[in-house]
Every structure is written in C-alpha cells, then in structure tokens.
matplotlib code that plots the C-alpha trace (Angstrom):
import matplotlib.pyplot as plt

x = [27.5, 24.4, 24.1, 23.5, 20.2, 18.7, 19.3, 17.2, 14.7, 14.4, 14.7, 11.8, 9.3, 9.4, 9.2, 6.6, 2.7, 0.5, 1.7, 1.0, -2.0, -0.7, -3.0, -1.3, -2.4, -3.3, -1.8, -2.7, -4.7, -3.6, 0.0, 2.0, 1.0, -1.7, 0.6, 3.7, 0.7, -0.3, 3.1, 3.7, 0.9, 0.9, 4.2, 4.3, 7.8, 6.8, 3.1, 5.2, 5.9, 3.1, -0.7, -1.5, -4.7, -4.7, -7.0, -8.3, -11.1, -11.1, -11.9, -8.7, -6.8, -8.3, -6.6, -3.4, -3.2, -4.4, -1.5, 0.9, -0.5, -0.9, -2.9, -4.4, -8.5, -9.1, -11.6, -13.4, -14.3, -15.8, -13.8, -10.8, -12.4, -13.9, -10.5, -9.5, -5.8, -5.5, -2.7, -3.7, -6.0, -5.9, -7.9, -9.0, -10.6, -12.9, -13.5, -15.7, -14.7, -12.0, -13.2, -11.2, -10.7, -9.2, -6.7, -3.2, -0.5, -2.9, -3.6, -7.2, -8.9, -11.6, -7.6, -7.0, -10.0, -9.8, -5.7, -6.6, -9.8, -7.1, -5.1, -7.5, -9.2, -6.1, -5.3, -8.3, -8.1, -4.3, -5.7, -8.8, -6.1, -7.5, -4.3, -0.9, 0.5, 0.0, 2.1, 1.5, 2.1, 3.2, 0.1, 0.6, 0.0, -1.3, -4.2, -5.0, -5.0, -7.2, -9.7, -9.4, -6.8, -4.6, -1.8, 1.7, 2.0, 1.6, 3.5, 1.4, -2.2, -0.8, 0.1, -3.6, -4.9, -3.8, -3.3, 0.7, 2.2, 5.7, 6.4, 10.3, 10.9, 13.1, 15.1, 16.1, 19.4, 20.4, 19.6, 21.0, 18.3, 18.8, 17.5, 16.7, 17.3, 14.8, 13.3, 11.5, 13.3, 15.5, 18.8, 19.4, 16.2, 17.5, 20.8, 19.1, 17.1, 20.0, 20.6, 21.8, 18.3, 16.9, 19.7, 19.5, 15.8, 16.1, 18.9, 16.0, 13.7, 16.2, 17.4, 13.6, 13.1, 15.9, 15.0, 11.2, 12.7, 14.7, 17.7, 17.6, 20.9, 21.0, 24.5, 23.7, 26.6, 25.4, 27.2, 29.0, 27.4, 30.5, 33.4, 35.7, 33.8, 34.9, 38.5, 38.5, 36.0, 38.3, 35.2, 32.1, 32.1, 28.6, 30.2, 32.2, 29.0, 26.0, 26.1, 29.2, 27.5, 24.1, 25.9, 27.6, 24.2, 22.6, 25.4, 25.2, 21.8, 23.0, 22.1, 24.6, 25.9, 28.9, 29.8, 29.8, 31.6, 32.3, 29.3, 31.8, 32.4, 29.9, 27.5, 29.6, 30.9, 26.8, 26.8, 30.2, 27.5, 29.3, 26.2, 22.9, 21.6, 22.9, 21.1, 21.6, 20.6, 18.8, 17.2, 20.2, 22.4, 20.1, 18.6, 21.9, 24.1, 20.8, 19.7, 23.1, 23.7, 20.5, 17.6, 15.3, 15.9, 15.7, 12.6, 11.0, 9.8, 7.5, 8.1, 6.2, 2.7, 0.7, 1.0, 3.1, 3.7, 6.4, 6.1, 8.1, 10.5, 9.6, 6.7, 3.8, 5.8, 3.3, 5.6, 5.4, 2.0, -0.3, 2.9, 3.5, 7.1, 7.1, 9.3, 7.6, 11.1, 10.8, 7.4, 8.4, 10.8, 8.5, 6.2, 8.8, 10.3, 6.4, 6.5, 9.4, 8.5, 5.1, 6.7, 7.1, 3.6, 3.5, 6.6, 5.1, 1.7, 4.2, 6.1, 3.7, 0.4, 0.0, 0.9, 4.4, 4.9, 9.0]
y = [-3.3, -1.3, 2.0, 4.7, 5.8, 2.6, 2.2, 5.7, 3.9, 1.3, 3.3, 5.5, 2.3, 0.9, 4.5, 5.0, 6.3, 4.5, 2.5, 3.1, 1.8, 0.2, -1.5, -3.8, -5.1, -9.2, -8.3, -11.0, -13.5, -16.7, -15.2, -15.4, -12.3, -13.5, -16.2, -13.8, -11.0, -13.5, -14.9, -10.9, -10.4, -13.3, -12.3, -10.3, -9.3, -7.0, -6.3, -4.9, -2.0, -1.5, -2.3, -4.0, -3.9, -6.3, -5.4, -7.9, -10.8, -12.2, -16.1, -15.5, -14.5, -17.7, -20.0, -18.2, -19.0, -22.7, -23.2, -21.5, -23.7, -20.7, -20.7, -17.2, -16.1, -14.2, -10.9, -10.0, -5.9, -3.2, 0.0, 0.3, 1.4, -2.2, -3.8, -5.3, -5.8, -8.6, -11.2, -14.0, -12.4, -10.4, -7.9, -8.0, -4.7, -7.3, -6.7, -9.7, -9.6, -12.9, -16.4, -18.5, -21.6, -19.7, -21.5, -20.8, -19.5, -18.8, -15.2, -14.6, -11.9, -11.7, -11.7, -8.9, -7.0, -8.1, -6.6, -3.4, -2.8, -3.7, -0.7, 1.9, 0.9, 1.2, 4.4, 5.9, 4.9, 6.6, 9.6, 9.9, 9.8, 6.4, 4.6, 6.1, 4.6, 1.3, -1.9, -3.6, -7.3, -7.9, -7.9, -9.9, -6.7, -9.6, -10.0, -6.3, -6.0, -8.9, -7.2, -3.8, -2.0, 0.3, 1.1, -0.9, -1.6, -0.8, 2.9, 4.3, 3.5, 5.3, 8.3, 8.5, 7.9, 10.2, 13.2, 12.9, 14.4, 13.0, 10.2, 8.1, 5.1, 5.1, 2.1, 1.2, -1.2, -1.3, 2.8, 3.4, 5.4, 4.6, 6.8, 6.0, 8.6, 5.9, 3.1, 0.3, 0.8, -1.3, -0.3, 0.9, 3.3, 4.6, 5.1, 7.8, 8.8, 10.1, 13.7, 16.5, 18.2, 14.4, 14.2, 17.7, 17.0, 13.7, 14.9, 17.3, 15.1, 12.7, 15.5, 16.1, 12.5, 12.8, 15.5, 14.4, 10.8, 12.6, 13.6, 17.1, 18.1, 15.5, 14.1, 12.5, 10.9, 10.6, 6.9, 7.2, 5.2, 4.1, 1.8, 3.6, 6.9, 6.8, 7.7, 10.6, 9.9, 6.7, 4.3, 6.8, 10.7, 10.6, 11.5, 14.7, 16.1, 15.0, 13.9, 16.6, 19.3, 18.1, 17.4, 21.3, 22.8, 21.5, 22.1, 25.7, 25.9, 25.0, 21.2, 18.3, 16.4, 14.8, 12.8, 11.2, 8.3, 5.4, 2.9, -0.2, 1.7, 4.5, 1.8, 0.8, 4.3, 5.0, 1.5, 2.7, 6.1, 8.2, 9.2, 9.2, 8.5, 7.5, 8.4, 5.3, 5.8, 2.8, 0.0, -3.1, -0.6, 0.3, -3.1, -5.5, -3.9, -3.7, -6.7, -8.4, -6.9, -7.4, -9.2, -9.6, -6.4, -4.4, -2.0, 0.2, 3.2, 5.3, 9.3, 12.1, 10.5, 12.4, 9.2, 6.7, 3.5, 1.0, -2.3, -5.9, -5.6, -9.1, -10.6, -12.9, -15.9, -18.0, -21.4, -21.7, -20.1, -22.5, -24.1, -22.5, -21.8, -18.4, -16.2, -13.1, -11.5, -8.4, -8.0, -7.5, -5.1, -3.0, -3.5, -2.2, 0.5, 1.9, 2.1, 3.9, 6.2, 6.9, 9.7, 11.3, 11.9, 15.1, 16.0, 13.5, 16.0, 19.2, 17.9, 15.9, 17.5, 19.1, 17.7, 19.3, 18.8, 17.7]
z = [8.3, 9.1, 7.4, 9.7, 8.4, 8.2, 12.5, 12.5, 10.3, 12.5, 16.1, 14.7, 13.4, 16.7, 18.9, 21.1, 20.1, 17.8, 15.9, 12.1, 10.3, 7.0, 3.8, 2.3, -1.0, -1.5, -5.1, -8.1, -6.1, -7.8, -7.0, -3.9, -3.0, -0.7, 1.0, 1.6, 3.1, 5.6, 6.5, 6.8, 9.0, 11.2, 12.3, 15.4, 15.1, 11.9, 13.5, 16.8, 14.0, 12.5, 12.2, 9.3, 7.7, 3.9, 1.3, -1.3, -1.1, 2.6, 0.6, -0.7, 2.3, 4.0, 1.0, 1.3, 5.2, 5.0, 2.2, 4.7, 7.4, 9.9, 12.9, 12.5, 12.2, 8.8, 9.9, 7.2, 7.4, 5.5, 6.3, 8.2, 11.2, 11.8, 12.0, 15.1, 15.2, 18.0, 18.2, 16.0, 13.6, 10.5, 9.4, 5.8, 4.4, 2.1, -1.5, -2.2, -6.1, -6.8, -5.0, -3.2, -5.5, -8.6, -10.7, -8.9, -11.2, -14.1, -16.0, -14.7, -15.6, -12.2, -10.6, -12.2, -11.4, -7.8, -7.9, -9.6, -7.0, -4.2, -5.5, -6.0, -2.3, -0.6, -2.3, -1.3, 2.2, 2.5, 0.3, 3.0, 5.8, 7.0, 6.7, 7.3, 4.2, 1.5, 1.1, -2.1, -3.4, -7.4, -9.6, -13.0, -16.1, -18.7, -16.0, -15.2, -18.9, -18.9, -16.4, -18.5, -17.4, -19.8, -17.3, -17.9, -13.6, -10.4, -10.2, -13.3, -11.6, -8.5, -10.2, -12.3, -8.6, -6.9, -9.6, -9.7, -13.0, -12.2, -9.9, -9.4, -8.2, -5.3, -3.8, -0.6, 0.8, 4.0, 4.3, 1.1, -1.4, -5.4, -8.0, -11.7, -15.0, -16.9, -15.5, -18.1, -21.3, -23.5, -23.1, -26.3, -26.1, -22.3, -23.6, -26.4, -23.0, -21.0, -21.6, -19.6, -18.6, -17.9, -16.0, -14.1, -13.2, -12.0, -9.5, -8.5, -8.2, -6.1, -3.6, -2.7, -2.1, -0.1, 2.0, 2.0, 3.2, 6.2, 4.9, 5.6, 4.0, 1.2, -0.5, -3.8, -5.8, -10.1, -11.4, -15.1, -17.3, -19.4, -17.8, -15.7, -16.3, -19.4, -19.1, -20.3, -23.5, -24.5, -23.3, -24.4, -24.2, -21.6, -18.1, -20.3, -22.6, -20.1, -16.9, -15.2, -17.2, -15.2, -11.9, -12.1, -13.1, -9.9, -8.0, -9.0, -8.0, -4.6, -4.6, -2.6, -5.6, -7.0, -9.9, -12.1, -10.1, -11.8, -11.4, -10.2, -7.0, -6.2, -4.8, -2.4, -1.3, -0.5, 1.4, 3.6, 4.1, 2.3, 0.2, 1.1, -2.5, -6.0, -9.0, -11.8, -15.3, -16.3, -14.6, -14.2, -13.4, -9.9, -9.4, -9.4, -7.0, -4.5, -5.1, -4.9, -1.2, 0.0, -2.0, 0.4, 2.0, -1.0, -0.8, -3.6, -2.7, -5.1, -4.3, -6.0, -4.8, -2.3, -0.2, 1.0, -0.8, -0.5, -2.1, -3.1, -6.1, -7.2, -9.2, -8.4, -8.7, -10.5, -10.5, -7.0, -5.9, -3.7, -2.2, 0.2, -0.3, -1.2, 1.1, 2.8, 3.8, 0.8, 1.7, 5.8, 4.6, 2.9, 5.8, 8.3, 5.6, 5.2, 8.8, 9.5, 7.0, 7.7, 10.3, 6.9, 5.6, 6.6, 4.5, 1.6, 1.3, 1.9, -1.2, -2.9, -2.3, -5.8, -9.0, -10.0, -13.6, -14.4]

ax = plt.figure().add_subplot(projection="3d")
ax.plot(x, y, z, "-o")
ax.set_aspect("equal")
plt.show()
C-alpha cells in the first residue's frame, strides 16, 4: 500500500521547473559509498528527479564506476557551477585529497580526511545556497577519528557545521515520519533517558518536523515503551508517570498528539495513514518496524539543520566494497526523498535558520 503522503512526495520530485541540484557525499572511500553514488547517479530514472552533483576525490569516483562496470564519463569540477549534468556523465565536485588505489575495506585514515572534507564541502555549498540540499554515503567513525575528528558520526558534524543547538533524526517509510526520544544509547542508559519533559520536547520537536516536512496540521501518535502499554502499570508504570503526562501537556498547548499506543501496533496504524508521525523512544524500537517494511526504502532525515540532508541508514559495508555487489537502492531513496523535499527549504531556513536551544 502506498501512503498518501509519500504519492505527494513523489508527484512534487518529479513536477515541473528545475529540477533540484543535490551533493551527494562519496562517503568512506574504501567503502561502498562510492560504488552505490555512481550506480545512483548513472541511473536516469533517479537523475529525471533530481540533479546530482557527488563530492569526494574524482580518482575515486572513477574506481567505484570501473568496479560497477558502468559506462559513464567521471567530470571532475571545482565548484558546482562547472558541472555539466549530461546523460552519461557525472559530475564530481573534486576534492583531490584520498587516491584511487586505497586499500578497499580497510580503516584509513587519508579516507577519513577525504569523508570528513566531503561533509564540510557539501555543507557549505547547501549553506551558500549552491545546492538545494546534501545526500550523504556512511563514513566509517574509527577512520574520521583516524584523520582527527572528535565527532561520534555524521549528524553531530552537521550540527557544529551549520550552528544547530538541537538537531533529531527523522525517518522515513513509505510516507510514514519516525521520531526518536534518544537515539545511540544502551538501552539501559535510554531507559534512565525517558522522562516526561524529554518526552514533551521531543513531541515538539517532531510536530515542527512535521509541519516543516509538509504536514501542515500534523497528527503524531507517542508508542508505550512497556508491552501492551503497560496494562495498567502491571508490565512497567512509564506510559502512567511519563509519557500520558507528556502527551496531555502538549496536547494542552494545542499540539496533534495521542498516546501512548502500544508500540506492537502504532507502526502499523501510521503505515494505514492514520498518523503522520510516531515518536519512538529508543533506537530498535524506530529502526526495526521501518526497516522490516521497507529496508531499502527507509530514509533518514536529519531536521533542526538549516539545510536539507537526507542520507543511507546503513554503513560502509567494508566486506563487500570493491565488488561490486553493493545495492544503491537506500541511497536512490534518499536521492529521490532529498528531492521531494527540497520544495521545503524555505520552511527548513524559516524553522531552522537560528540555533533554537531544546
């Protein structure tokens, strides 16, 4: 079944006017970031959506398309305004830092250094206004740690980036948007992490992302954390002393929510549409119902950045790199989700714009 929202999404990525200028990130080079760009960008079905513009070392971007055996010309530029965006070429905003005989599936730290520049080039192009929005392959943290870097991934170098004091991580499944209380915790630890004003601001925090993402009169549904939502404090006491005290304070305050539902169901009421967003509590709890109904298809979105960025929910794959094998189909779905979205920037700097502390 196609959610309702995700046929908008796809109406509006493929409306008339230019089409949207996207960077998308090579990610670790001795990853399969490279190889799943290029399969990306070679393919004029996702193309016919978007313009595409990777960012990384063009000596790369050449091994990645021999190893994928694709009949496409690598064009090497120096700022986005070089690119030429013709059938059978892509465009490579080139960093000249990583070479192109690197070590697949190895912790490198010149990888690193050529992921992390990738980041910050593309972030500065979408903060210029020079691309429409950024795409970004997995990067591998023990080589970005390698090459210097302090930050634990991807979403914490955007936010430093681009000034953001709070920033969520935002999933996407066939239309459906999921929400996270914490994110990269032990269970244990996000358990402690779950109180009623976490709670209350992440609903806030999800209903902008809502609105900001096109939903203009948002319906959010909060999932119980214990079995069965607890009945009735038998199987854990959180729905009755956190999460409906949370869910009735930003209901007062005039917010579209309900809950908590119990987590065994309340995916698959958003999935029927009956929500537009569900707010999970800790990381499994998101990730396996969206990745169950949809792995490939299953987008993250980061919201509370000034800019737009979608990326993979996977990691650089370093068993399989050089082969070849690696499939491209997350990465086209954050391609086509960043361009559907990108009629959204406008709201994203409205909301986003300034650094709003949580």
């Amino acid at each position: 079944m196609t959610h309702p929202q995700q046929a908008t999404d796809d109406r509006a990525a493929a409306s008339d006017g230019p089409l949207p200028l996207l960077a998308v990130t090579l990610g670790d080079p001795v990853g399969i970031g490279p190889e799943i760009t290029a399969r990306t960008l070679a393919d004029p079905a996702t193309t016919a959506l978007g313009r595409g513009l990777a960012v990384g070392d063009a000596a790369v971007l050449r091994r990645a398309v021999a190893v994928c055996g694709l009949d496409v010309e690598v064009n090497a530029v120096g700022t986005p305004g070089e690119a030429r965006f013709e059938p059978g070429t892509i465009d490579v905003l080139d960093l000249q830092i990583a070479p192109g005989d690197l070590p697949w599936g190895t912790v490198d730290a010149v990888a690193g250094r050529s992921a992390v520049a990738a980041i910050e080039a593309a972030t500065r192009a979408a903060l210029a206004g020079e691309v429409d929005g950024i795409v970004t392959s997995p990067i591998n943290k023990e080589a970005i740690w390698a090459a210097g870097s302090e930050h634990l991934g991807h979403t914490e170098m955007l936010g430093e980036l681009t000034g953001a004091a709070h920033f969520d991580t935002m999933f996407v499944v066939r239309g459906l948007k999921i929400f996270f209380t914490t994110r990269h915790l032990a269970l244990r630890k996000a358990l402690d992490q779950i109180t009623e004003e976490r709670v209350a601001a992440s609903i806030r925090h999800a209903t902008t992302a809502l609105r900001v993402f096109g939903h203009d009169t948002p319906r959010l549904a909060v999932a119980a954390v214990n079995p069965h939502g607890g009945e009735g404090g038998h199987f854990g006491d959180e729905e009755i002393t956190v999460l409906r005290p949370a869910v009735e304070k930003a209901a007062a305050e005039g917010l579209g929510v309900v809950g908590p539902i119990p987590a065994d169901s309340v995916f698959h009421q958003g999935l029927e549409g009956r929500f537009d967003g569900v707010l999970s509590h800790f990381h499994d709890q998101g990730h396996i119902p969206a990745k169950t109904v949809d792995f490939d298809g299953t987008v993250s979105v980061t919201v509370g950045l000034p800019i737009l960025r979608t990326s993979v929910d996977h990691g650089t794959a370093f068993d399989i790199a050089g082969s070849g094998r690696a499939s491209h189909g997350t990465m086209a779905a954050a391609f086509r989700a960043a361009a559907g979205f990108s009629r959204f920037t406008d709201r994203i700097r409205a909301a986003y714009g300034t650094a709003v502390a949580p």
